[in-house]
C-alpha positions, 0 to 999 in steps of 0.5 A, a space after each residue: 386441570 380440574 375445572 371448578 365453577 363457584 355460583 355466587 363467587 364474587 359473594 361474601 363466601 364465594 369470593 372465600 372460597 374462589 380464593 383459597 381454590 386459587 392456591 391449588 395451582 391445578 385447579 381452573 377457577 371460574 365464578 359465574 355471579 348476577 352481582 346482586 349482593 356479589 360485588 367486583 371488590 371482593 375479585 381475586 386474582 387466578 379466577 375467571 369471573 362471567 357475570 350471569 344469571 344461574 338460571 342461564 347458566 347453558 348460556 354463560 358457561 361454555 364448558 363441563 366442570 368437575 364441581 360446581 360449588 352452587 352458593 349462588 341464591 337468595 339468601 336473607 330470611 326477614 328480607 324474602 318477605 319483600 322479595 319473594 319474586 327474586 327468591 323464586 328466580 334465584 332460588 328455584 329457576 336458578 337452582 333447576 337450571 344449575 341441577 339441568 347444567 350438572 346433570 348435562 356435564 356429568 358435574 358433581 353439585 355441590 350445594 348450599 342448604 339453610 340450616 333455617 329448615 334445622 330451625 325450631 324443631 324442623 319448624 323453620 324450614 316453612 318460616 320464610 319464603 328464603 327457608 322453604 325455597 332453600 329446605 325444598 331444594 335439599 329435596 330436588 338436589 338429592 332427587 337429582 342424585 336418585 332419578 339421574 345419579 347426579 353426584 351431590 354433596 348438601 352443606 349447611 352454613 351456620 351464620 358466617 361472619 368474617 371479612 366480606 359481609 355486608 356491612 350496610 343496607 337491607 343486606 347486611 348481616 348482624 356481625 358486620 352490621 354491628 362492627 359498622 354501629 360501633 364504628 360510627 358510634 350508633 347504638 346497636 339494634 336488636 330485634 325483639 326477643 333477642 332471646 333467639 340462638 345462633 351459632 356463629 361461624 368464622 368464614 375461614 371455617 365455613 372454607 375449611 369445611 366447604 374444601 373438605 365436603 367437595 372432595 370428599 362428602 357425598 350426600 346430605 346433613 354435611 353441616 359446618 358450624 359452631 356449636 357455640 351458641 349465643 343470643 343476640 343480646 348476648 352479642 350486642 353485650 360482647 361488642 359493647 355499645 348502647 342496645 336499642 330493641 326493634 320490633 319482632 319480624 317474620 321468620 325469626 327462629 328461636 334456635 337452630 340444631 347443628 347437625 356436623 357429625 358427617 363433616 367431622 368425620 371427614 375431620 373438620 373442626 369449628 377453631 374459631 370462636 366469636 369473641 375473638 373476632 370481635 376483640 381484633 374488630 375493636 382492636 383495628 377500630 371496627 374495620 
């Protein structure tokens, strides 16, 4: 039995991903998660769920897994401003000591990089203390390969949206966050210019694209998004509601490259597009 350990599993990705793993009935899946964002509703079954901290990892897990899917950091741009305590010991601690765990265990890394270093011509990657953490660690995990030949594949998320995002809070994210205004009927916010890019990804394709790059992708620039890409006014247009503009925030790209030229030689392909999502979240009243 291949043993898979998922950080971060009971997040909005990771409990995706833990539960498409859970269909291979070869696979022993475990998730370590502090529950900072994770939550217990988002548990699947045929998982085995240890509540720690990545940077304790040597004291949580007890055995040597094939592949650790590492998605268990910080991961909010704006909000690293205010958090940059948590993004360092998320971020940089965590990530270190999972590195020290892989390469103890003969594991192969998984990780998940910020597209945000792709961000305005490769300026994003110093925005935010969330995208210099994120853009630095891209650089150990490859060193770990070099210094310690430490197996590695880097992922790059686009914006993921789907079933599981926050929907309220400091946290949510803007899909999810505007699937909630509409449902209570409050106008949707933007924040100034709302000119700025993104390049919505279904999570059902962040999974597919995650499954392929851990069996098979080595290296780095495995990135998984959609090459559509909108504005955010262009979004709050698709959903309808009344727009109130806010004020311009700190580490706000503009736009972002999408590098998944390796991904799709592996065969991946984005298959979901964003204005039907939003069409089935009316449909089922916002849900």
């Amino acid at each position: 039995m291949k043993k898979i350990l998922i950080t971060g599993g009971a997040g909005f990705i990771g409990s995706h991903l833990c539960e498409r793993l859970s269909l291979n009935s070869s696979y022993n899946i475990y998730s370590l998660d502090n529950y900072f964002t994770g939550s217990k509703n988002n548990h699947v079954e045929n998982v085995t769920y240890i509540e720690g901290s990545t940077a304790d990892i040597k004291k949580s897990i007890n055995f040597s897994p094939d592949i650790i899917y590492h998605l268990g950091e910080y991961s909010r741009v704006e909000q690293s401003f205010d958090d940059i305590k948590k993004v360092w010991q998320y971020n940089k601690e965590g990530t270190f000591a999972v590195l020290e765990f892989a390469r103890e265990h003969g594991s192969k890394i998984v990780y998940a990089g910020s597209s945000t270093k792709f961000g305005d011509g490769g300026l994003g990657r110093n925005a935010s203390p969330y995208a210099w953490t994120k853009a630095s660690n891209t650089e150990l995990v490859k060193n770990y390969g070099d210094w310690y030949n430490v197996p590695y594949a880097i992922m790059y998320f686009y914006n993921v949206y789907g079933q599981r995002e926050i929907r309220v809070g400091k946290y949510a994210t803007l899909i999810a966050m505007f699937c909630e205004k509409m449902k209570r009927h409050e106008p949707l916010t933007v924040v100034s210019p709302g000119i700025q890019k993104r390049n919505f990804t279904h999570i059902d394709d962040i999974i597919d694209g995650i499954l392929l790059v851990g069996e098979e992708g080595y290296g780095d620039e495995f990135g998984i998004g959609n090459e559509e890409a909108f504005t955010v006014l262009d979004v709050a247009r698709m959903f309808g509601g009344e727009i109130v503009m806010l004020p311009e925030r700190r580490g706000n790209r503009m736009e972002a490259t999408v590098c998944s030229e390796k991904t799709k030689m592996l065969g991946w392909r984005a298959k979901r597009h964003l204005i039907d999502y939003i069409k089935e979240c009316r449909a089922n009243g916002w849900k």
